[in-house]
Rosetta silent file (secondary structure, phi, psi, omega in degrees, C-alpha in Angstrom):
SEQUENCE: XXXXXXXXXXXXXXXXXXXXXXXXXXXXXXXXXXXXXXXXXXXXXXXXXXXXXXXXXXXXXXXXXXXXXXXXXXXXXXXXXXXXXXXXXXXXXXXXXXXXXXXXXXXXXXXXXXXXXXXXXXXXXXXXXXXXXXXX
SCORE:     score description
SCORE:     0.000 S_00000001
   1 L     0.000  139.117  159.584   77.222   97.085   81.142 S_00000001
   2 L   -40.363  176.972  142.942   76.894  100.383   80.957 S_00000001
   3 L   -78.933   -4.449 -177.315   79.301  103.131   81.596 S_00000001
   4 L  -112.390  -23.143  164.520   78.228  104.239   85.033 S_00000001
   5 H   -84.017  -37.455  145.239   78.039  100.673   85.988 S_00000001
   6 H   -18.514  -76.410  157.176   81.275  100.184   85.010 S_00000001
   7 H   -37.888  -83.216 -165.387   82.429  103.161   86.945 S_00000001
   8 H   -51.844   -7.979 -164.950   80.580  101.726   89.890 S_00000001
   9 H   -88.755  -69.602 -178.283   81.938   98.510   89.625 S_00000001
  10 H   -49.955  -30.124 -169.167   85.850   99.928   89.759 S_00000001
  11 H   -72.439  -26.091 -160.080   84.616  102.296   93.037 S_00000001
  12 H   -71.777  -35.785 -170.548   83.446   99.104   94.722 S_00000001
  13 H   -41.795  -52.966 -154.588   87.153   97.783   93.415 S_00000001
  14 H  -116.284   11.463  163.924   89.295  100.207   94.622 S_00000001
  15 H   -97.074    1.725 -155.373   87.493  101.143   98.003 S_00000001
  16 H  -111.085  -27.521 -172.587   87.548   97.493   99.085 S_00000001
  17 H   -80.089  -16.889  167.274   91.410   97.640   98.112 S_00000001
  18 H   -72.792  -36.703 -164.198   91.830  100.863  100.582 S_00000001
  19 H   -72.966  -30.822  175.906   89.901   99.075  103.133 S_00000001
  20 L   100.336   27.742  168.166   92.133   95.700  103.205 S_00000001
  21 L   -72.941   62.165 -170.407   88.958   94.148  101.806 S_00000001
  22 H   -68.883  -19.787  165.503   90.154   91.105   99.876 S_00000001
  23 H   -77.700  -30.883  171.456   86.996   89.302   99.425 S_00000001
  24 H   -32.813  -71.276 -170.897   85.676   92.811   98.275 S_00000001
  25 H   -92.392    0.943  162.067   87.708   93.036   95.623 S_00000001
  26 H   -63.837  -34.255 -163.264   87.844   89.445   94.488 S_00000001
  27 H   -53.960  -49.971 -172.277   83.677   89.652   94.684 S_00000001
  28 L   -62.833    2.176 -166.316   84.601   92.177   91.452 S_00000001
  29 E  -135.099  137.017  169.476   86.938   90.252   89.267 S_00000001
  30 L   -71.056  140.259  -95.691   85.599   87.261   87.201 S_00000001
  31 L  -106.927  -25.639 -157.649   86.771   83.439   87.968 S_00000001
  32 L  -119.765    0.038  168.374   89.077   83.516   84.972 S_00000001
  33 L    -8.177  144.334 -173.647   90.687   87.205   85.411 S_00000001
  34 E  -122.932  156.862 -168.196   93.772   87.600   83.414 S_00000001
  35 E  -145.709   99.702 -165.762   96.285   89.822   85.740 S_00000001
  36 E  -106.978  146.446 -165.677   98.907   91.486   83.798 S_00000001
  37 L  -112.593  120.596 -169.102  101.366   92.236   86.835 S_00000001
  38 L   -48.034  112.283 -171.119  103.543   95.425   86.355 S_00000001
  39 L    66.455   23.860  178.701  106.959   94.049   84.845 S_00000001
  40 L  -137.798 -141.587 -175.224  106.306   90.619   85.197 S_00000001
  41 L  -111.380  150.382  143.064  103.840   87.830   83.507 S_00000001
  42 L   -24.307   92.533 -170.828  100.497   87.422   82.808 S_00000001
  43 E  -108.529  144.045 -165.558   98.760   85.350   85.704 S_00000001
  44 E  -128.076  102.061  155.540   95.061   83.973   84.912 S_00000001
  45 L   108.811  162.739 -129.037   92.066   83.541   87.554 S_00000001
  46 L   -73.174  -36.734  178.425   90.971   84.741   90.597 S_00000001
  47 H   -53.208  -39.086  148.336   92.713   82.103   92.850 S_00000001
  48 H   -78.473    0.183 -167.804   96.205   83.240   91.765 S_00000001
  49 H   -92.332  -43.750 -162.618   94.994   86.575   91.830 S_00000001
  50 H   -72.394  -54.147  170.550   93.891   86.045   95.797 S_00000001
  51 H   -36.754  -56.596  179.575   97.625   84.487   95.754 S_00000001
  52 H  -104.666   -2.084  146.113   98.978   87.412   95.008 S_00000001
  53 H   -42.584  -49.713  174.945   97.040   89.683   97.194 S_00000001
  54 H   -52.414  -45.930  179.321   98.450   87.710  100.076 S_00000001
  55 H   -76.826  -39.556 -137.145  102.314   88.449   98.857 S_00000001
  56 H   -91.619  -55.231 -171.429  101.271   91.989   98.441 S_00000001
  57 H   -69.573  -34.462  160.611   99.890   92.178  101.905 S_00000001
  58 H   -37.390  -45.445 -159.324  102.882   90.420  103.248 S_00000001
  59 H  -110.061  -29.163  174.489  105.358   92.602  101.700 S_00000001
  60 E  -136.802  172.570 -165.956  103.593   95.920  101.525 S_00000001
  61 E  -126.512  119.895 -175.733  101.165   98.288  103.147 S_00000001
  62 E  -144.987  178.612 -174.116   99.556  100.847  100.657 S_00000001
  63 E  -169.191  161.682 -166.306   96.096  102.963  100.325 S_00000001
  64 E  -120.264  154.879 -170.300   95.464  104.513   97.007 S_00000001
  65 E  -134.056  152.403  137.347   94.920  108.810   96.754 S_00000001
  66 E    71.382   45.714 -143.833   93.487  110.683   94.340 S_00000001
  67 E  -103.338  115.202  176.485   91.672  107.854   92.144 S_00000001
  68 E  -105.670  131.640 -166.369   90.589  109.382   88.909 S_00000001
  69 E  -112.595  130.992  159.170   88.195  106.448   86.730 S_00000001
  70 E  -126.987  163.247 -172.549   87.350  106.481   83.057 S_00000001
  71 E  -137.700  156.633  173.861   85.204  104.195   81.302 S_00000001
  72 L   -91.919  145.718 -161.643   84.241  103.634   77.578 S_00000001
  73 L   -41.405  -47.490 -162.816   80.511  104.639   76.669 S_00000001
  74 L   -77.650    0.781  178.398   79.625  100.692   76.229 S_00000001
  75 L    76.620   26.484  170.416   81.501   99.966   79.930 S_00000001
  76 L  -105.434  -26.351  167.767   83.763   97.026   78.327 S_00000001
  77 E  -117.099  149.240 -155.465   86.802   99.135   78.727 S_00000001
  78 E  -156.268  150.500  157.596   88.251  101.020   81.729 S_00000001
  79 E  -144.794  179.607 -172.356   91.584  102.843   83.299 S_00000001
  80 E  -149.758  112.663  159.712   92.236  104.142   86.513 S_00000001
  81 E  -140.467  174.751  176.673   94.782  106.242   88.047 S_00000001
  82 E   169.763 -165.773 -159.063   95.742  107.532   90.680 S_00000001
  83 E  -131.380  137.019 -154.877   98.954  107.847   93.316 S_00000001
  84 E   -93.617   91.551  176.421   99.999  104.592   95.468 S_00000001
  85 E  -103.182  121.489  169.152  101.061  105.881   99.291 S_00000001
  86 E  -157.454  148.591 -172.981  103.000  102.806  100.760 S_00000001
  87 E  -105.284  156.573 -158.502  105.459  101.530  103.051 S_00000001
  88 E   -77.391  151.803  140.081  108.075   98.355  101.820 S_00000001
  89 L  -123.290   37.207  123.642  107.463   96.266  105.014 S_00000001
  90 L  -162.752  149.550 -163.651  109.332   93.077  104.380 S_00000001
  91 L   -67.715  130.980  146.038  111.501   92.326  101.394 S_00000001
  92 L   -74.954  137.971 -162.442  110.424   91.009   97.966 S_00000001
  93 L   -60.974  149.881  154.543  112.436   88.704   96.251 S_00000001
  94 L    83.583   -8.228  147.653  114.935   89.872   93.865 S_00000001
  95 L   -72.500  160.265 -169.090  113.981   94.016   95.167 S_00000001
  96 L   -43.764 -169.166 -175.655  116.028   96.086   97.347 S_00000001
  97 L  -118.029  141.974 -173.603  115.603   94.880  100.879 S_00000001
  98 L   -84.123  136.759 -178.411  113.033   96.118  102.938 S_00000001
  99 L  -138.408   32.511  179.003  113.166   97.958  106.493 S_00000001
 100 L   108.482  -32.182  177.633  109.691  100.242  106.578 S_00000001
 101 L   -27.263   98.440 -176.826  110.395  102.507  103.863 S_00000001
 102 L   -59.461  153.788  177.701  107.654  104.858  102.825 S_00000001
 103 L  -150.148  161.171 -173.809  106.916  105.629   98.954 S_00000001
 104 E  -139.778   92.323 -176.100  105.017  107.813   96.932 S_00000001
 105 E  -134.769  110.102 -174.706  103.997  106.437   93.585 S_00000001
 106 E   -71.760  171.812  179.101  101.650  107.307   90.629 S_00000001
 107 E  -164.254 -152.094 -168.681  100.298  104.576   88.706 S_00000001
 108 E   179.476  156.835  171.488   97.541  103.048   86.953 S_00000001
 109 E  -139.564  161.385 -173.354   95.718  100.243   85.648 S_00000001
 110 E  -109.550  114.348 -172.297   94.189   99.352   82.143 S_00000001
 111 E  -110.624  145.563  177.315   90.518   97.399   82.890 S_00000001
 112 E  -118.407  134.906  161.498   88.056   94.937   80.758 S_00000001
 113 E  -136.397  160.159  141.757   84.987   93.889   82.212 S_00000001
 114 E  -135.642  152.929  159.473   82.216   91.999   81.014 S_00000001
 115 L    75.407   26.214  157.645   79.232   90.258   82.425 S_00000001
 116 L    77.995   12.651  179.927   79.431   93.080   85.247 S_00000001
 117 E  -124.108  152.534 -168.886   83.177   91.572   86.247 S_00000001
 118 E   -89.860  127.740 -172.034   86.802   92.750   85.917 S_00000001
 119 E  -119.786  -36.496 -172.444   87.902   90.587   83.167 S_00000001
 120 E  -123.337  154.091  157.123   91.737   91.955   82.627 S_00000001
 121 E  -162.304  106.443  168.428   93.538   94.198   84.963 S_00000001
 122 E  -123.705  107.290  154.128   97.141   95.558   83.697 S_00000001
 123 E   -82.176  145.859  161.369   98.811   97.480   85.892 S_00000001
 124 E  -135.510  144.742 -175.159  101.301   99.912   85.805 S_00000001
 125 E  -165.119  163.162 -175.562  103.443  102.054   87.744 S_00000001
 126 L   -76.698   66.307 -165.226  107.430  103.195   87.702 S_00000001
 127 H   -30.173  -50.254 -159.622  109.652  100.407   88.900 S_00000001
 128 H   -78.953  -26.743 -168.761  112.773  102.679   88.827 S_00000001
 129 H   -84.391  -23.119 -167.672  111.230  105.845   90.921 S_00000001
 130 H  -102.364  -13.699  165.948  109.972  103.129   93.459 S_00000001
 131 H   -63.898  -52.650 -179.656  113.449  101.328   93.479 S_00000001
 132 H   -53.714  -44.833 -176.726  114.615  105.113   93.757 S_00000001
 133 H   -74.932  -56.412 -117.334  112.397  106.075   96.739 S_00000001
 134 H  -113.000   -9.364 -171.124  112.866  102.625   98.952 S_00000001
 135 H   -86.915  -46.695 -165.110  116.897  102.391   98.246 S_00000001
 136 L     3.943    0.000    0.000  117.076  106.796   98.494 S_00000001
């Protein structure tokens, strides 16, 4: 893939993840996706991946701002960043407890694709400033 396909691949990615498009962004990530999950473990293919869309949507509500994408000239490597606007709306285990609590959080993700698919996606973002905003 290119680098502009690349690109185009992550807009399709992260507009389907504003819209609350979950088949969207599964259609982008490959069957065997590796998912490194910010402070936790490594989870591998799209069906745990879909898994944890579902807890995500459960426990929070979020839209992404301000999404700046780079790609490497041959398009096999990718990041993303950009800032996380979301409210807690029911508690995740072993985090603070949730009542509605709005947040404001940058973050980021590190991307691989091949074969015109999201092959890796490790995210990151600041556990303690988002502990810090939802406890405040």
């Amino acid at each position: 893939m290119s680098r502009a396909e690349t690109i185009a691949l992550l807009e399709c990615y992260y507009a389907a993840f504003n819209a609350g498009d979950w088949a969207g962004m599964l259609d982008c990530l490959a069957d065997d996706v590796a998912h490194d999950v910010n402070q936790g473990e490594r989870v591998i293919g799209k069906d745990k991946f879909a898994a944890f869309l579902a807890h995500m949507e459960r426990c929070y509500k979020e839209r992404l701002a301000d999404i700046v994408l780079m790609a490497s000239d041959d398009g096999t490597r990718a990041a993303a960043e950009f800032v996380v606007h979301g409210a807690y709306l029911a508690t995740d285990e072993g985090l603070p407890e949730a009542n509605g609590q709005t947040y404001v959080l940058p973050a980021g993700a590190f991307i691989a694709v091949e074969g015109g698919k999201i092959t890796r996606l490790t995210m990151y973002y600041n556990l303690s400033d988002w502990t810090a905003q939802v406890v405040g």
